[in-house]
N, C-alpha and C positions, 0 to 999 in steps of 0.2 A: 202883129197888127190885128186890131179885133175890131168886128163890124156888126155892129146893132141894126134890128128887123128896121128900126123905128128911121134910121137913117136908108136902108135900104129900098124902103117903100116912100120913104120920103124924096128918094131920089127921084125913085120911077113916076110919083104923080105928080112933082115939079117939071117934069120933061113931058109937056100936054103935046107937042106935035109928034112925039115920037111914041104916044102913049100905047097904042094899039100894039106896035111891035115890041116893046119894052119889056111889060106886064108879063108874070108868069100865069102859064096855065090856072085854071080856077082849082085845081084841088091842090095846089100847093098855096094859094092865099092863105088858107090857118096856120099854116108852117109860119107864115112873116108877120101874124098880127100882131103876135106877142111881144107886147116894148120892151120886156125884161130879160128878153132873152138875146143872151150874147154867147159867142163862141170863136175861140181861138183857132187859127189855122194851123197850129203846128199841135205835132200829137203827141210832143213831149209831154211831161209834166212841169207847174211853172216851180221856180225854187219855193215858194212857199209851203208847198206840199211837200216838199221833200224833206223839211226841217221839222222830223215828226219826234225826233229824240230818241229815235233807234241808235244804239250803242254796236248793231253789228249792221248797220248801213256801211257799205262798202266793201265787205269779205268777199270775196270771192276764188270757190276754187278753180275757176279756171285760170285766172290768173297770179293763182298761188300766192292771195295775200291773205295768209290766213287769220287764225286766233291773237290776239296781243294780248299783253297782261290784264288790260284790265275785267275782261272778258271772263267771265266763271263758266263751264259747264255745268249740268243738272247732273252728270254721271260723274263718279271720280274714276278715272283708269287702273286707280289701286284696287278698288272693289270689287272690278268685272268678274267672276267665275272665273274658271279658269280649264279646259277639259281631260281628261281623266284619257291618259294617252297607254297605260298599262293596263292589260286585259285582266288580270290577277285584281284590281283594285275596280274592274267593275260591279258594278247592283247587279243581282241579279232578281228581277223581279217575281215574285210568286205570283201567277194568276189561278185564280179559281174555275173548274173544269165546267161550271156550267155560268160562265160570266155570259154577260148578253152580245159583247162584242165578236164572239167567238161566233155567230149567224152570220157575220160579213165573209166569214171563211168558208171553205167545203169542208167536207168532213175530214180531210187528210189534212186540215188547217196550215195549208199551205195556202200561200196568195195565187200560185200559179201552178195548174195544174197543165200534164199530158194532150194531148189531143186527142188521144180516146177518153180519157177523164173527160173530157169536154165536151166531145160529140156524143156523151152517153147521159139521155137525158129520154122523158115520154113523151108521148104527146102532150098538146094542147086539148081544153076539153071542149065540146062541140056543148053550140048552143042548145040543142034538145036534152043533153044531160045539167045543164047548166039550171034548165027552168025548172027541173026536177026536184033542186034543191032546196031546203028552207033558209032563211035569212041569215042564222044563225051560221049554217056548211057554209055561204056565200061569203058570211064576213071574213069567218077562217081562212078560207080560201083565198079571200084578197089581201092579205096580211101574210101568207106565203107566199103569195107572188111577189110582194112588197121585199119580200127581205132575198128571193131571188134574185131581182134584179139588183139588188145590194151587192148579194155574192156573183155576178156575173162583170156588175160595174166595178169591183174591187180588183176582180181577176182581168180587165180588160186594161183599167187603171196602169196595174204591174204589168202587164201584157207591153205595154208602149213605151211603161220607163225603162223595162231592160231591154226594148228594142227584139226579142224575143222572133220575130221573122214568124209562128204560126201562131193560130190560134182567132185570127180576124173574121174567118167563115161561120169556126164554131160561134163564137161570140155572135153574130147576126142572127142563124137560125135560134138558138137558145132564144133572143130577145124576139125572134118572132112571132117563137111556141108559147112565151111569155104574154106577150102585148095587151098585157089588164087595163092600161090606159084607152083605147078604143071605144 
Protein backbone atom coordinates (compact mmCIF):
# COMPACT_ATOMS: atom_id res chain seq x y z
CA UNK A 1 0.00 0.00 0.00
CA UNK A 2 1.89 3.36 -0.70
CA UNK A 3 1.02 6.85 0.52
CA UNK A 4 1.90 10.05 -1.09
CA UNK A 5 3.03 13.36 1.06
CA UNK A 6 0.40 15.23 -1.32
CA UNK A 7 -2.41 12.98 0.00
CA UNK A 8 -1.03 12.92 3.39
CA UNK A 9 -1.18 16.75 4.01
CA UNK A 10 -4.08 16.83 2.00
CA UNK A 11 -5.69 14.85 4.48
CA UNK A 12 -4.41 16.86 7.44
CA UNK A 13 -5.64 20.35 5.93
CA UNK A 14 -9.13 19.07 4.83
CA UNK A 15 -9.68 18.13 8.51
CA UNK A 16 -9.85 22.14 9.69
CA UNK A 17 -11.54 21.27 13.09
CA UNK A 18 -9.12 18.81 13.96
CA UNK A 19 -6.21 20.89 12.52
CA UNK A 20 -4.16 21.87 15.47
CA UNK A 21 -4.00 18.50 16.80
CA UNK A 22 -3.41 16.75 13.50
CA UNK A 23 -0.47 18.62 11.92
CA UNK A 24 3.07 17.45 12.56
CA UNK A 25 5.54 19.31 14.25
CA UNK A 26 7.01 22.16 12.03
CA UNK A 27 10.44 20.60 11.22
CA UNK A 28 9.03 17.55 9.85
CA UNK A 29 6.76 19.85 7.35
CA UNK A 30 9.70 19.55 4.58
CA UNK A 31 9.65 15.83 4.98
CA UNK A 32 5.63 16.08 3.50
CA UNK A 33 5.99 18.85 1.01
CA UNK A 34 7.35 17.00 -1.59
CA UNK A 35 4.48 15.69 -4.09
CA UNK A 36 6.74 13.25 -5.66
CA UNK A 37 7.64 11.62 -3.07
CA UNK A 38 6.24 8.21 -2.39
CA UNK A 39 7.26 5.17 -0.35
CA UNK A 40 6.26 1.73 0.30
CA UNK A 41 5.77 0.24 3.68
CA UNK A 42 7.33 -2.94 3.21
CA UNK A 43 11.14 -3.28 3.10
CA UNK A 44 11.12 -5.95 0.73
CA UNK A 45 12.13 -5.38 -2.67
CA UNK A 46 9.06 -4.93 -5.32
CA UNK A 47 9.47 -7.91 -8.17
CA UNK A 48 10.57 -5.41 -10.68
CA UNK A 49 13.77 -5.10 -9.24
CA UNK A 50 14.36 -8.32 -8.98
CA UNK A 51 14.15 -9.09 -12.67
CA UNK A 52 17.75 -7.78 -13.22
CA UNK A 53 18.90 -10.98 -15.46
CA UNK A 54 21.14 -12.26 -13.06
CA UNK A 55 21.68 -15.93 -14.15
CA UNK A 56 23.04 -16.90 -10.46
CA UNK A 57 19.94 -15.10 -8.74
CA UNK A 58 18.89 -17.77 -6.44
CA UNK A 59 22.14 -19.98 -5.45
CA UNK A 60 22.44 -20.34 -2.41
CA UNK A 61 24.80 -22.26 -0.19
CA UNK A 62 23.07 -22.44 2.46
CA UNK A 63 20.57 -24.13 1.07
CA UNK A 64 22.51 -26.21 -1.06
CA UNK A 65 21.23 -25.10 -4.37
CA UNK A 66 24.12 -24.83 -6.02
CA UNK A 67 25.86 -24.37 -9.66
CA UNK A 68 23.61 -25.84 -12.65
CA UNK A 69 24.86 -26.23 -16.15
CA UNK A 70 24.29 -23.55 -17.37
CA UNK A 71 26.52 -21.49 -15.15
CA UNK A 72 30.46 -21.17 -16.16
CA UNK A 73 32.92 -20.46 -13.57
CA UNK A 74 36.05 -17.82 -14.20
CA UNK A 75 38.35 -20.78 -12.73
CA UNK A 76 38.45 -24.20 -14.34
CA UNK A 77 39.17 -26.89 -11.50
CA UNK A 78 41.53 -28.80 -13.92
CA UNK A 79 43.92 -25.82 -13.76
CA UNK A 80 44.21 -25.00 -9.99
CA UNK A 81 48.04 -25.88 -8.98
CA UNK A 82 48.19 -28.38 -7.31
CA UNK A 83 50.77 -28.69 -3.92
CA UNK A 84 54.09 -30.28 -3.90
CA UNK A 85 53.53 -32.86 -0.96
CA UNK A 86 57.27 -34.61 -1.29
CA UNK A 87 60.06 -32.79 0.41
CA UNK A 88 62.72 -34.14 -2.28
CA UNK A 89 60.75 -32.23 -5.03
CA UNK A 90 60.70 -28.93 -3.01
CA UNK A 91 62.56 -25.35 -4.43
CA UNK A 92 64.81 -24.66 -2.52
CA UNK A 93 65.33 -20.95 -2.70
CA UNK A 94 68.74 -19.13 -2.77
CA UNK A 95 68.79 -15.90 -0.92
CA UNK A 96 71.47 -13.47 -1.14
CA UNK A 97 73.45 -12.74 2.42
CA UNK A 98 72.99 -9.23 2.18
CA UNK A 99 69.14 -9.09 0.76
CA UNK A 100 67.33 -6.24 2.59
CA UNK A 101 64.60 -8.34 4.04
CA UNK A 102 67.06 -10.09 6.07
CA UNK A 103 66.91 -6.40 8.68
CA UNK A 104 63.33 -7.81 9.74
CA UNK A 105 65.44 -10.66 11.46
CA UNK A 106 68.27 -10.41 14.28
CA UNK A 107 71.25 -11.37 13.61
CA UNK A 108 70.89 -15.18 14.41
CA UNK A 109 68.06 -14.75 11.57
CA UNK A 110 65.74 -16.55 13.43
CA UNK A 111 62.12 -15.03 13.80
CA UNK A 112 62.34 -15.99 17.45
CA UNK A 113 64.78 -15.45 19.67
CA UNK A 114 65.70 -16.64 23.74
CA UNK A 115 64.73 -14.33 26.38
CA UNK A 116 68.21 -13.30 27.07
CA UNK A 117 68.49 -12.71 23.24
CA UNK A 118 65.70 -10.53 23.88
CA UNK A 119 66.24 -8.70 27.13
CA UNK A 120 69.85 -7.91 25.75
CA UNK A 121 69.53 -4.84 24.25
CA UNK A 122 71.07 -0.69 25.43
CA UNK A 123 69.71 1.93 26.43
CA UNK A 124 67.70 4.47 25.00
CA UNK A 125 69.45 7.71 24.16
CA UNK A 126 68.86 10.71 26.43
CA UNK A 127 67.77 13.95 25.12
CA UNK A 128 71.10 16.06 25.86
CA UNK A 129 72.95 13.46 23.61
CA UNK A 130 70.35 13.63 21.25
CA UNK A 131 70.72 17.58 20.65
CA UNK A 132 74.42 17.04 20.24
CA UNK A 133 73.77 15.40 17.16
CA UNK A 134 73.88 16.74 13.47
CA UNK A 135 70.84 16.12 11.04
CA UNK A 136 72.48 13.84 9.14
CA UNK A 137 73.57 11.14 12.97
CA UNK A 138 69.67 12.05 13.60
CA UNK A 139 68.40 10.75 10.34
CA UNK A 140 70.49 7.56 10.55
CA UNK A 141 69.48 7.19 13.77
CA UNK A 142 65.80 7.17 13.02
CA UNK A 143 65.93 4.64 10.28
CA UNK A 144 67.58 2.28 12.80
CA UNK A 145 64.96 2.59 15.04
CA UNK A 146 62.68 2.11 12.08
CA UNK A 147 63.91 -1.26 11.12
CA UNK A 148 64.01 -2.15 15.01
CA UNK A 149 60.87 -1.91 15.54
CA UNK A 150 60.55 -4.10 12.39
CA UNK A 151 62.71 -6.75 13.88
CA UNK A 152 61.09 -6.58 17.34
CA UNK A 153 57.41 -6.48 15.53
CA UNK A 154 58.51 -9.58 13.54
CA UNK A 155 59.64 -11.43 16.60
CA UNK A 156 56.46 -10.40 18.55
CA UNK A 157 54.42 -11.39 15.45
CA UNK A 158 55.95 -15.18 15.81
CA UNK A 159 55.93 -14.69 19.48
CA UNK A 160 51.87 -15.00 19.29
CA UNK A 161 51.42 -17.39 16.38
CA UNK A 162 53.35 -20.14 18.04
CA UNK A 163 51.76 -19.20 21.33
CA UNK A 164 55.35 -19.17 22.71
CA UNK A 165 54.18 -18.37 26.69
CA UNK A 166 57.56 -15.81 27.02
CA UNK A 167 58.86 -13.11 25.67
CA UNK A 168 55.83 -10.28 26.23
CA UNK A 169 57.86 -8.26 28.87
CA UNK A 170 60.95 -8.30 26.62
CA UNK A 171 59.03 -7.22 23.79
CA UNK A 172 57.47 -3.99 25.97
CA UNK A 173 60.63 -2.75 27.51
CA UNK A 174 62.63 -3.11 23.91
CA UNK A 175 59.68 -0.85 22.36
CA UNK A 176 60.07 1.49 25.30
CA UNK A 177 63.98 1.94 24.88
CA UNK A 178 62.79 2.25 21.23
CA UNK A 179 59.80 4.84 21.22
CA UNK A 180 61.14 7.28 18.24
CA UNK A 181 57.51 7.98 17.50
CA UNK A 182 57.06 10.32 20.61
Amino acid sequence: MHCSSRSIIGGLLSATTQRSATLPPGFLIPAFSSASQTASFSSSTTRAARKDGNPARGISAIRRTGLNKKIKLSVDLKNLPKPVLDPKRHSTVQVAEDHGLWEFFHNSRTPLQNPEQLHAHGRGWTVQELRSKSWDDLHRLWWICVKDVNRCMTTEAERIRLDAGYGQYEFEARMEEVRFWC
